[in-house]
N, C-alpha and C positions, 0 to 999 in steps of 0.2 A: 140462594145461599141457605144454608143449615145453622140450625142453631147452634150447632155444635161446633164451630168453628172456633176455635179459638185462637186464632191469628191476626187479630185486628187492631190494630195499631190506633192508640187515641195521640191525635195531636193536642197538645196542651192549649189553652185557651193566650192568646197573645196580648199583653198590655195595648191601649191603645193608643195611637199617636194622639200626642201634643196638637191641639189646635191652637191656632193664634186668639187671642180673648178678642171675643168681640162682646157686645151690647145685647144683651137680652132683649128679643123681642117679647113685646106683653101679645096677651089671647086672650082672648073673652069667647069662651065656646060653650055649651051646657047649660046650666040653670042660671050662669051669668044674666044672661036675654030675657030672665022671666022677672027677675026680682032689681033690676033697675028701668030707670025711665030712658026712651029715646033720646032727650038730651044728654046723658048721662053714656050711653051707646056712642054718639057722634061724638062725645067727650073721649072716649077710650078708642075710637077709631082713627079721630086726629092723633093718640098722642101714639099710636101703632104709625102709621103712616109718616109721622115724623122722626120715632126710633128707628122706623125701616131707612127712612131718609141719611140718617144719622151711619146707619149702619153699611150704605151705599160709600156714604163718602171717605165711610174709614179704611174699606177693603180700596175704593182708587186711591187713597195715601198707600195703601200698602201695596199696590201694586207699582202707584210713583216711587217709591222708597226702592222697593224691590229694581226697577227699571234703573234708577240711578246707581243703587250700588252694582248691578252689573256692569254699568257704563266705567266705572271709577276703577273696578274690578282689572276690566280690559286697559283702562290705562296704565294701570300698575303692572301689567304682565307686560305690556307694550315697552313699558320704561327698565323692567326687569332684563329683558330679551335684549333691548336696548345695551343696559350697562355691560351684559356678556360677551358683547361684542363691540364694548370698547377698544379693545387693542388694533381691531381691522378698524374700524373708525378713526383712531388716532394714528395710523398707519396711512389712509387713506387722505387725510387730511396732511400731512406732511409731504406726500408724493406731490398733491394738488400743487403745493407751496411751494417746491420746488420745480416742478414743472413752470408755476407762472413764473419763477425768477431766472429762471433758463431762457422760457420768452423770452423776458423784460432784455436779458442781455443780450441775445439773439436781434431783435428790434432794435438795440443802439450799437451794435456791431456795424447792420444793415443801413441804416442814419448816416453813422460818421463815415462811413465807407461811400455811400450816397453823394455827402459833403466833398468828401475828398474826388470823385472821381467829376463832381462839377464846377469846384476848383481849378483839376487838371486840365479838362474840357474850356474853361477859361483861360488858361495860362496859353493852351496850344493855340488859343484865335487871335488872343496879343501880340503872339510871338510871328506868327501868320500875316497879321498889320504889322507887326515892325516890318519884319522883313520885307513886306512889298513897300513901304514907305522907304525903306535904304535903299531898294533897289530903285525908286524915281529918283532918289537924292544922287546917284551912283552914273550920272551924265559925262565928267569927264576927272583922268587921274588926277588934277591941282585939288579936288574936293576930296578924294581919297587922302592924299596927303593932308589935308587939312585936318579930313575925319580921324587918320590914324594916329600911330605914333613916330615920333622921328628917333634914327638909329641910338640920340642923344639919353631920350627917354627910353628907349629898350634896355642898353646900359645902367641908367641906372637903376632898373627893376632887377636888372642879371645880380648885380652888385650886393643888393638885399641879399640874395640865396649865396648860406655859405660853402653848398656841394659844389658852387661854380667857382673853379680858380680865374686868377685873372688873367693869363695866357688864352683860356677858352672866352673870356668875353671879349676880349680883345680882337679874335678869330670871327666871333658871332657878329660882333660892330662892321667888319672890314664884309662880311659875306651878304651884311646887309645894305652897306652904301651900295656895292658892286648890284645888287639887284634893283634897288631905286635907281642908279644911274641908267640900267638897262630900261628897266619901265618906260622912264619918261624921254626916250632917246626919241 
């Protein structure tokens, strides 16, 4: 390059960063060594060895401090991220709710329907026993007659019902002696 140059660019000297305060380490270097005693040396060398000590365990608080407020850091963005997505959350949580209560009726739908159809399955095997029990009881017409009803008592059930005049029960009585008389001929 030439002297002559006059295109040189001076960057400005920069403030320095901020350091964190820590503890002055002590030094004993130069004519310290000449004008005290040995005791006096291991004196300033403990109390260096113990400022160092001192000054070890303030940078691991700073480093634990530093450690936890990241931690603290991420939880708060965790919970941040969290609250912005509330609305799918409480959306999410309603569908849930409703889905289980859709189960729930669905399951006692299934239950009483359950109930009912071992009910029915009961009723058909009673009705299965009656019926073969009638049909051992069912030996000869006098037991019929017994079991049933006489034309006496069919009259007067007709009687109740006021759709039936009494020309037609009177027809019904006579159509019924006329068949019990065939029966049992």
């Amino acid at each position: 390059m030439s002297r002559n140059n006059k295109n040189i660019t001076i960057i400005p000297p920069s403030e320095p960063t901020p350091r964190p305060m820590l503890p002055d380490l002590p030094s004993h270097g130069g004519m310290y060594r000449f004008w005290h005693s040995p005791e006096d040396l291991a004196q300033k060398d403990a109390d260096f060895v113990r400022a160092h000590a001192g000054l070890l365990r303030a940078r691991a608080d700073q480093a634990e401090a530093a450690t936890e407020l990241t931690e603290r850091r991420k939880h708060l963005l965790l919970k941040v991220a969290e609250l912005a997505q509330l609305d799918k959350l409480v959306d999410h949580q309603y569908r849930k709710g409703a889905a289980d209560r859709a189960h729930e009726l669905t399951m006692q739908a299934m239950q009483h329907e359950m109930e009912q159809l071992t009910k029915s399955l009961e009723l058909q095997r009673l009705r299965r026993q009656h019926d073969t029990e009638t049909s051992e009881q069912k030996s000869s017409p006098i037991i019929d007659m017994v079991n049933g009803l006489t034309p006496a008592e069919i009259e007067e059930l007709l009687e109740v019902i006021p759709e039936i005049t009494p020309d037609t029960i009177t027809t019904l009585r006579r159509l019924f002696e006329g068949r019990l008389k065939e029966k049992f001929r």
